[in-house]
N, C-alpha and C positions, 0 to 999 in steps of 0.2 A: 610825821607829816612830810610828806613827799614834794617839794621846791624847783619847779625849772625856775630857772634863772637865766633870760636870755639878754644875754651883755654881750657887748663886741669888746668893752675894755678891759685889756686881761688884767689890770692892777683893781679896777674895781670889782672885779669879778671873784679875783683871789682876796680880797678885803671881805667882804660881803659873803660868801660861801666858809670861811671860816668862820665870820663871825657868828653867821647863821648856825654853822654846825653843833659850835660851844652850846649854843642856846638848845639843843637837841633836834634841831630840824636834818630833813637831809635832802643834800643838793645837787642837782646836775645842772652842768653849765652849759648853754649853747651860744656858741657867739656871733651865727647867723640864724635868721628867718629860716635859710632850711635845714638846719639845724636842729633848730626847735621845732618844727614841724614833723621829723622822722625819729623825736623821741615822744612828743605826743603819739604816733599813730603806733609808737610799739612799748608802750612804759606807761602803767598807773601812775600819773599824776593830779595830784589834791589841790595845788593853785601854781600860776605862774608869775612871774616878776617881768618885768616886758619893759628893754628899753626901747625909744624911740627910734632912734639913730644908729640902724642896722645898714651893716656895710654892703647887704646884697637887695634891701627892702627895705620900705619903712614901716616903721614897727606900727600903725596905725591900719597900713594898709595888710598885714596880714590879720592882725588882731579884728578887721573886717571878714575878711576871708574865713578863717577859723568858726566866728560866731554867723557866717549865712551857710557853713555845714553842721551849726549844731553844736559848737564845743562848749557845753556850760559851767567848765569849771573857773573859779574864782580868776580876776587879771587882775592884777596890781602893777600899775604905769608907773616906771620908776626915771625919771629923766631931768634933762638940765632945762627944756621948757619949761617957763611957769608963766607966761601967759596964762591972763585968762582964757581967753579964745583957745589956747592950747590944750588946755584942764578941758573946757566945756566940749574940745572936740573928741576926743581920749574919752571922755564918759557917754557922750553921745556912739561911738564906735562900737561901744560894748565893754568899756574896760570899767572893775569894780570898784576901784579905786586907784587914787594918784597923788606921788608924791615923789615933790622935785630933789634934784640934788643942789647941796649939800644936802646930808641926810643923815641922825641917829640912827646907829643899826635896832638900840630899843625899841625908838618907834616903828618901823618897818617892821620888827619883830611882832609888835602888840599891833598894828594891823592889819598883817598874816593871818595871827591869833582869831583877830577879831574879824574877816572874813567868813575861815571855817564854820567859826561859830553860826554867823549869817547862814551860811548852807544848812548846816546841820539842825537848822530851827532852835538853839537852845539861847535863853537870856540870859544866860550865865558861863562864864571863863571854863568853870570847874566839867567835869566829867562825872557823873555818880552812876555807879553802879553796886545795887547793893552796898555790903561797907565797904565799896572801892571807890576811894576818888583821887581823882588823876588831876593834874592842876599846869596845862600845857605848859603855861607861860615861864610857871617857877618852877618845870620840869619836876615838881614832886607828889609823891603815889605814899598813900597813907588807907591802910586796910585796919577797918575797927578801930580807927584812931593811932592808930601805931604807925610811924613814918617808916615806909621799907626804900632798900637803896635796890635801883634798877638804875641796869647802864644803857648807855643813849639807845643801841640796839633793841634793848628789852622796852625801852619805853616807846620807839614807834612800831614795834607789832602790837605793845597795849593799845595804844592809840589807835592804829590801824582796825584792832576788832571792838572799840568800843566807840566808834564812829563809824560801824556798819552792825551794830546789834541785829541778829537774825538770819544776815547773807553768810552763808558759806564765801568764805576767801582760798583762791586754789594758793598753791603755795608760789607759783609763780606772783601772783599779786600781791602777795605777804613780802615777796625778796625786795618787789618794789619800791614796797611801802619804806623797808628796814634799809638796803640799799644803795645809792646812786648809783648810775650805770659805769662809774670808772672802779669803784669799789670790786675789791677780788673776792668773791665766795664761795668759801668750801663748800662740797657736797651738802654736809650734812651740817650746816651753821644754823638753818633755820630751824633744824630741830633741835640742836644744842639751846637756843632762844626759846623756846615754846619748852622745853623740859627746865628751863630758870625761872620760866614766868610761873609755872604750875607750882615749881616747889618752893618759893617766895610767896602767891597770892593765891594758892590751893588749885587743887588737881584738876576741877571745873572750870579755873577762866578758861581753859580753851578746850573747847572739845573737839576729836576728829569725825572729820564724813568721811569715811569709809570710801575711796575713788574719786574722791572730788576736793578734798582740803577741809579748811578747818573755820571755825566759826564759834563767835563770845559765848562763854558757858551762861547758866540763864543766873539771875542774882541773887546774892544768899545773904541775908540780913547779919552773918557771923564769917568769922573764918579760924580753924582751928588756931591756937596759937602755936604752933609747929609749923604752920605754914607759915608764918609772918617771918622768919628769922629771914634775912639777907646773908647772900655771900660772903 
């Protein structure tokens, strides 16, 4: 899961972006309004964090801006407002949720969590796919009942094609997803990740399109046990 985090405080920002990361998200920071607006218009992002109390704008009045061109992905209003009036005008803006600071990073985490899920129409944390299920929150991936170890990288290109079941994803969108735009990546790291995921949770989770990228193999009620072995 792909995280703008638009904070002006660099100690909150570096608090919060680690703690997020441990938890297996990945994060890019912006610490202006247009900041965050020129990694929206060039970066797959999956939900964003949106403080109020932006040094070049205020975070209410871009987060309007944003949603009258359209931007439907997930906000979560992260601020030292708690006003009511403040809450009611944040949700009336377009933002999906809000919550003040001080603040658990758990909870902000299982709110995240529990946006996507909002998107993705599922009533349930888990991810099932065939014997794969994928379990965001507690970062763990168990095939045929068997827990397999995937590292943070492996677990948001999982994530990434099993929260677009059917779309071809080019590989540009795959690096998005997997990550941040400060993050350095080799040539060939996304396919190093897609050749771990196949020979961990068999040769079908991902299939390639031929000139276009890659996309979630279809579901298999087994998987060899030779696949299952971890690194």
């Amino acid at each position: 899961m792909h995280v703008l985090l638009t904070e002006d405080n660099a100690l909150i920002a570096s608090g919060v972006t680690a703690g997020l990361e441990a938890q297996g998200f990945v994060v890019t920071h912006a610490a202006t309004a247009a900041q965050a607006e020129a990694t929206l218009r060039n970066t797959v992002i999956d939900v964003m964090i949106l403080d109020l109390g932006l040094p070049d704008e205020d975070g209410l009045q871009l987060l309007q801006r944003l949603r009258r061109r359209g931007l439907e992905l997930p906000v979560l209003i992260l601020t030292a407002r708690d006003a009511v009036t403040e809450r009611v005008a944040g949700l009336q803006a377009g933002a999906d949720d809000y919550l003040t600071k001080p603040f658990d990073l758990r909870e902000l985490a299982a709110r995240l969590h529990t946006l996507l899920r909002r998107v993705a129409g599922r009533s349930s944390h888990l991810i099932e796919h065939g014997s794969i299920i994928y379990d965001p929150a507690a970062c763990t991936v168990t095939c045929s009942g068997t827990a397999i170890e995937l590292s943070r990288r492996e677990q948001a290109l999982l994530q990434a094609l099993l929260q677009n079941p059917g779309r071809v994803l080019s590989a540009e969108q795959l690096k998005d997803a997997v990550y941040g735009l400060n993050d350095e990546v080799e040539s060939n790291a996304l396919n190093v990740h897609i050749h771990h995921l196949r020979r961990k949770l068999g040769g079908g989770i991902v299939e390639t399109v031929r000139g276009l990228g890659y996309r979630l193999g279809p579901a298999s009620p087994t998987s060899p046990a030779s696949d299952h072995q971890a690194s």
